[in-house]
OpenMM code with the backbone's topology and positions (N, CA, C; nanometers):
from openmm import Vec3, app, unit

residues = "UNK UNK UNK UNK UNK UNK UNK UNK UNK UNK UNK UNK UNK UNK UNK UNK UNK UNK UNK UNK UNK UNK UNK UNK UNK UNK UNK UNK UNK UNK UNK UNK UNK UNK UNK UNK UNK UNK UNK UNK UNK UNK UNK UNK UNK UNK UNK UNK UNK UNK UNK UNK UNK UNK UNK UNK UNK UNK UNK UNK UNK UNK UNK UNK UNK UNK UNK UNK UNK UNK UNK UNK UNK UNK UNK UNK UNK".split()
positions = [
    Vec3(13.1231, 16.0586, 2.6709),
    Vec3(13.0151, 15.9660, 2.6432),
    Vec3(13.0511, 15.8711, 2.5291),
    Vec3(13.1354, 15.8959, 2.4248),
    Vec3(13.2173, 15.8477, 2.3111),
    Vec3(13.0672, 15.8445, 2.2093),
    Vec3(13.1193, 15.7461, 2.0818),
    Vec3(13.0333, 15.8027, 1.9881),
    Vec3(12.9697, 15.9434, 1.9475),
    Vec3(13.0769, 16.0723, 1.9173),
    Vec3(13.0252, 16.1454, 1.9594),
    Vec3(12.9263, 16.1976, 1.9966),
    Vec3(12.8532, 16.1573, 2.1091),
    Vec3(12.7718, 16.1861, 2.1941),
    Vec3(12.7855, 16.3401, 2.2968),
    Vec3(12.9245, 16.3572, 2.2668),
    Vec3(12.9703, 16.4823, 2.3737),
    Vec3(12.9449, 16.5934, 2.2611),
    Vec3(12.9035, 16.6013, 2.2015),
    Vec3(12.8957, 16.7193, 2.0697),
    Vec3(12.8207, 16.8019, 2.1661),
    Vec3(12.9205, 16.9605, 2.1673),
    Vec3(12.8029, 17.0898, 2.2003),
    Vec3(12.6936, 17.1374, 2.1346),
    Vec3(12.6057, 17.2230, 2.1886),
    Vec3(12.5198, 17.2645, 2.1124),
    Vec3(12.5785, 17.3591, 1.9892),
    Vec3(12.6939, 17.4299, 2.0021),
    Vec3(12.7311, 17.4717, 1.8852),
    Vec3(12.7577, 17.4186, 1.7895),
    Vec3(12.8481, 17.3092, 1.8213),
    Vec3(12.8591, 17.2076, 1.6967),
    Vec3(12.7719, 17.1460, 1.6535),
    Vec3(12.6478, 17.0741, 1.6935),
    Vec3(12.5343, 17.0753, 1.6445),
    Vec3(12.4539, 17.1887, 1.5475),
    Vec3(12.4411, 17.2642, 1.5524),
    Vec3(12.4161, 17.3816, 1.4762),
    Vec3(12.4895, 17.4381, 1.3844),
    Vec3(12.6552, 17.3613, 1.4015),
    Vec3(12.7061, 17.3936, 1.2627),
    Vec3(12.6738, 17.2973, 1.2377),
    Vec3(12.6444, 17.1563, 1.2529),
    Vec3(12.6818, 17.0761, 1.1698),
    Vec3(12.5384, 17.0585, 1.0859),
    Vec3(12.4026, 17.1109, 1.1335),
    Vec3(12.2530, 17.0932, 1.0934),
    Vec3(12.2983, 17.2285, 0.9839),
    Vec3(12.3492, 17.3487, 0.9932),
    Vec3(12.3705, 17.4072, 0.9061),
    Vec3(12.4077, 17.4009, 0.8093),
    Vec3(12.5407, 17.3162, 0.7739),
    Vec3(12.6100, 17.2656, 0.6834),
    Vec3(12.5554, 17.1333, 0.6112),
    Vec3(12.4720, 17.1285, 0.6854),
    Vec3(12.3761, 16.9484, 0.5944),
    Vec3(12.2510, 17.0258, 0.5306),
    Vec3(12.2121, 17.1776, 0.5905),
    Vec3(12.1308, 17.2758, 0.5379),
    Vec3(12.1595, 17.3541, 0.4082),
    Vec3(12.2969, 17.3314, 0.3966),
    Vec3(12.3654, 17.4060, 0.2712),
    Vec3(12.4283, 17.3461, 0.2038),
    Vec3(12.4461, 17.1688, 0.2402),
    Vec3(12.4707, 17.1271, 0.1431),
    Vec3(12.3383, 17.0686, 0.0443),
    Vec3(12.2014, 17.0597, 0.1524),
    Vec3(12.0474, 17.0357, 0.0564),
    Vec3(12.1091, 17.1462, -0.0317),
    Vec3(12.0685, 17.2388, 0.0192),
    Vec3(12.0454, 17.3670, -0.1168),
    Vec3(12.1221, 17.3579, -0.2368),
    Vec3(12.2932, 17.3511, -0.2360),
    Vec3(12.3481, 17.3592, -0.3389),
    Vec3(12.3306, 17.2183, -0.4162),
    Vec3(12.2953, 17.1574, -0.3750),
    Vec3(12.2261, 16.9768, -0.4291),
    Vec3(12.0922, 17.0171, -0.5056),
    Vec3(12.0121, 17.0912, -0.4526),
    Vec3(11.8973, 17.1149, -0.5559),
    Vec3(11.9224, 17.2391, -0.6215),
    Vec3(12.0501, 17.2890, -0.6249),
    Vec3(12.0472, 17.4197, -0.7399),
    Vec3(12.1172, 17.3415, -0.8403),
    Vec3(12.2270, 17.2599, -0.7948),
    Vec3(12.2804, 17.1608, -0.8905),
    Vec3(12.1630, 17.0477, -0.9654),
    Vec3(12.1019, 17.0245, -0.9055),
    Vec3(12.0031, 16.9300, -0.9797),
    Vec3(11.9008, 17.0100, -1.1134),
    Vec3(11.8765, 17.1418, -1.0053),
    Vec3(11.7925, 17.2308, -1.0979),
    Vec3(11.8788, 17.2742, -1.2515),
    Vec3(12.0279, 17.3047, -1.2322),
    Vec3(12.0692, 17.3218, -1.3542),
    Vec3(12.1097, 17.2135, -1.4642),
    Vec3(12.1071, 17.0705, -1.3966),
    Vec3(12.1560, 16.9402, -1.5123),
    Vec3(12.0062, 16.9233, -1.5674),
    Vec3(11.9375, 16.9690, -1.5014),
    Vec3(11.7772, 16.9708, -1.5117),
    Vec3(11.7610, 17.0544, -1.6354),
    Vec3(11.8283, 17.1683, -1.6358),
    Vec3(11.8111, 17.2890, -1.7419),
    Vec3(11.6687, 17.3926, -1.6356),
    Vec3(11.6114, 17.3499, -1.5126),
    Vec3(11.5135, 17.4485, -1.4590),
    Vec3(11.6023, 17.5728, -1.4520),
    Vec3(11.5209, 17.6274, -1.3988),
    Vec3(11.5104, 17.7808, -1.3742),
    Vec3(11.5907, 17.7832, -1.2072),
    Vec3(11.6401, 17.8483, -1.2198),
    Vec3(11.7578, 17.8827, -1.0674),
    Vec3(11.6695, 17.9897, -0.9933),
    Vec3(11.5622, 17.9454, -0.9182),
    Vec3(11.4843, 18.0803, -0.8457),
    Vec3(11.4431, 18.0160, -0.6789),
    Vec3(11.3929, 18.1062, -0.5767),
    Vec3(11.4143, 18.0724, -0.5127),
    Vec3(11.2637, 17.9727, -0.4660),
    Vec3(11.1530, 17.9916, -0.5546),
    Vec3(11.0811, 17.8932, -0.5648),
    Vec3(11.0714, 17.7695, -0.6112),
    Vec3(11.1459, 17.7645, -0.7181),
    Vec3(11.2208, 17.6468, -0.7882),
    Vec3(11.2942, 17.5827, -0.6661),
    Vec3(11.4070, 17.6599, -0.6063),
    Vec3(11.5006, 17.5636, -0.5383),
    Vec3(11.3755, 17.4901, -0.3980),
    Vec3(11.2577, 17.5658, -0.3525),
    Vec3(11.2379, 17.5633, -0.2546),
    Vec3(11.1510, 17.4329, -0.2646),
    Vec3(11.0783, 17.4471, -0.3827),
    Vec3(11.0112, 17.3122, -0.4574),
    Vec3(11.0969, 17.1846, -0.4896),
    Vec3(11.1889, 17.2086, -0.5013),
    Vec3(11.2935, 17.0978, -0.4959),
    Vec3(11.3099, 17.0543, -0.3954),
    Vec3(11.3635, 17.1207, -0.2609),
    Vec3(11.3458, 17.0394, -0.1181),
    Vec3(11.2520, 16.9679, -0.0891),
    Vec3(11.1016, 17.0381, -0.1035),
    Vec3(10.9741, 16.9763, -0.0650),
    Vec3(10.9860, 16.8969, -0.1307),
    Vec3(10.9926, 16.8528, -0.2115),
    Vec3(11.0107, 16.7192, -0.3274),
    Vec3(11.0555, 16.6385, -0.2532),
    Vec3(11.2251, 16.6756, -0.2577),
    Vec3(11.2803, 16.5777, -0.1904),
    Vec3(11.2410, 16.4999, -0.0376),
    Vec3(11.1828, 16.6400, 0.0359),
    Vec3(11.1491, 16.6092, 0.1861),
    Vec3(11.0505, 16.4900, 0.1909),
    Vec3(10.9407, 16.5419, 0.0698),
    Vec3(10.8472, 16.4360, 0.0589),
    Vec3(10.8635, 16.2687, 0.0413),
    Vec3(11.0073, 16.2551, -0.0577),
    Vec3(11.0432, 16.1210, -0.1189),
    Vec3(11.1219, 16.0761, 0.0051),
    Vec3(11.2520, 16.1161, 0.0991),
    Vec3(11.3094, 16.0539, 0.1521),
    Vec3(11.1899, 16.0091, 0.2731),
    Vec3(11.2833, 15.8722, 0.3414),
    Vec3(11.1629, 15.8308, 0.4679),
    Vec3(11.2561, 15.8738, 0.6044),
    Vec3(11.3850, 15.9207, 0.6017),
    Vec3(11.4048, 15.9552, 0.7805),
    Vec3(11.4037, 16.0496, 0.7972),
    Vec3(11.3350, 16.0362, 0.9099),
    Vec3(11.2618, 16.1741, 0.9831),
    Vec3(11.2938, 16.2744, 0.9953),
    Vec3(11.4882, 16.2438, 1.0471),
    Vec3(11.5338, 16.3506, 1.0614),
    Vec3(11.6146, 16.4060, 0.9225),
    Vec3(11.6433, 16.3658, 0.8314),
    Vec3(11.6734, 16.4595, 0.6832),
    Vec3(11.5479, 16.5215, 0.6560),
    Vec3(11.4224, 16.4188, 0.7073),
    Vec3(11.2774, 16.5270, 0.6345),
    Vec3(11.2981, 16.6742, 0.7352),
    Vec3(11.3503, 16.6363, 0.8367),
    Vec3(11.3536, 16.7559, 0.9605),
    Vec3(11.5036, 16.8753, 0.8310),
    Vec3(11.5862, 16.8241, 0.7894),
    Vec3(11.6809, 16.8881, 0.7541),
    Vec3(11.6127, 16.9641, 0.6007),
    Vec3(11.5633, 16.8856, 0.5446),
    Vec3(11.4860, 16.9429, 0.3831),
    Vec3(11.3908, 17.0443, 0.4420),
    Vec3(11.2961, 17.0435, 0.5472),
    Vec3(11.2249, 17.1390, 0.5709),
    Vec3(11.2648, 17.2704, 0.6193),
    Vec3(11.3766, 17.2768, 0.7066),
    Vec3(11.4142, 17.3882, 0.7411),
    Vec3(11.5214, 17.4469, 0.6056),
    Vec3(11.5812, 17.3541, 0.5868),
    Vec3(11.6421, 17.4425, 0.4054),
    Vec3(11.5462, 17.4986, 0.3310),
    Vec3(11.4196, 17.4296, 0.3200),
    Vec3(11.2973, 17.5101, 0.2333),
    Vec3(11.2480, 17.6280, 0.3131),
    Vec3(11.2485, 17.6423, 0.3928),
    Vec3(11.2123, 17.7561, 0.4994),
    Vec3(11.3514, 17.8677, 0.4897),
    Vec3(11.4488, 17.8418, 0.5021),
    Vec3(11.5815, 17.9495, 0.4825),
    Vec3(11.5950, 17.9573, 0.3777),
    Vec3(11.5441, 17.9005, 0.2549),
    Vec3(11.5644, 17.9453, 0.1337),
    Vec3(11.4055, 18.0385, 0.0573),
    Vec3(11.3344, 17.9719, 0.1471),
    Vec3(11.1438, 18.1058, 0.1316),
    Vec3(11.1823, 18.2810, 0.1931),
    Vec3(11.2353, 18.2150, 0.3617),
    Vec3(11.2377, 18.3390, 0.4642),
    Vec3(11.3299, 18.3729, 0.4541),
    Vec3(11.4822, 18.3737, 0.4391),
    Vec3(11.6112, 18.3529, 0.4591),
    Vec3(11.6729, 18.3629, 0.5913),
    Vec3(11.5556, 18.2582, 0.6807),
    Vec3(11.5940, 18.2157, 0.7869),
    Vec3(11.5348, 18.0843, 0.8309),
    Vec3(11.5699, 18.0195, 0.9752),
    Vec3(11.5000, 17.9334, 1.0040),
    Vec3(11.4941, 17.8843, 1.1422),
    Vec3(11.3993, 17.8032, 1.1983),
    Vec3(11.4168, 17.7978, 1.3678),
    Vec3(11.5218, 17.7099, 1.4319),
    Vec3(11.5478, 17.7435, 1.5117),
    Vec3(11.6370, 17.6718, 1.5769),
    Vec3(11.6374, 17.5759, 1.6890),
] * unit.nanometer
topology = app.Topology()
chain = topology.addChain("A")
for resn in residues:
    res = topology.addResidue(resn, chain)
    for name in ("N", "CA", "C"):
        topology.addAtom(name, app.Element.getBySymbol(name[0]), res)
């Protein structure tokens, strides 16, 4: 299909994973230049933050499920 457009569903799911873990270590890093507290409500309040400020849809889709695997330590698929 080019543009990768041919991406499997696996690779999709790594790749939503890895944009899932790179939110997180982005708001544990923010939380410590910050001097906050490293907890998992802290970090989870940091996504929602962020989810709230950015406007595309789909990173708000990516901040929400990081706040959800970092509450539940899971998330839907």
């Amino acid at each position: 299909m080019g543009l990768g457009m041919d991406m499997s569903r696996d690779e999709l799911l790594e790749d939503r994973a890895a944009f899932i873990a790179g939110e997180i270590g982005g708001a544990v890093v923010e939380l410590i230049i910050g001097g906050g507290v490293i907890s998992r409500d802290a970090i989870a309040d940091s996504l929602e933050a962020k989810r709230k400020a950015v406007g595309n849809v789909i990173h708000k889709g990516v901040l929400r499920d990081a706040a959800e695997f970092v509450r539940n330590g899971q998330y839907k698929t």
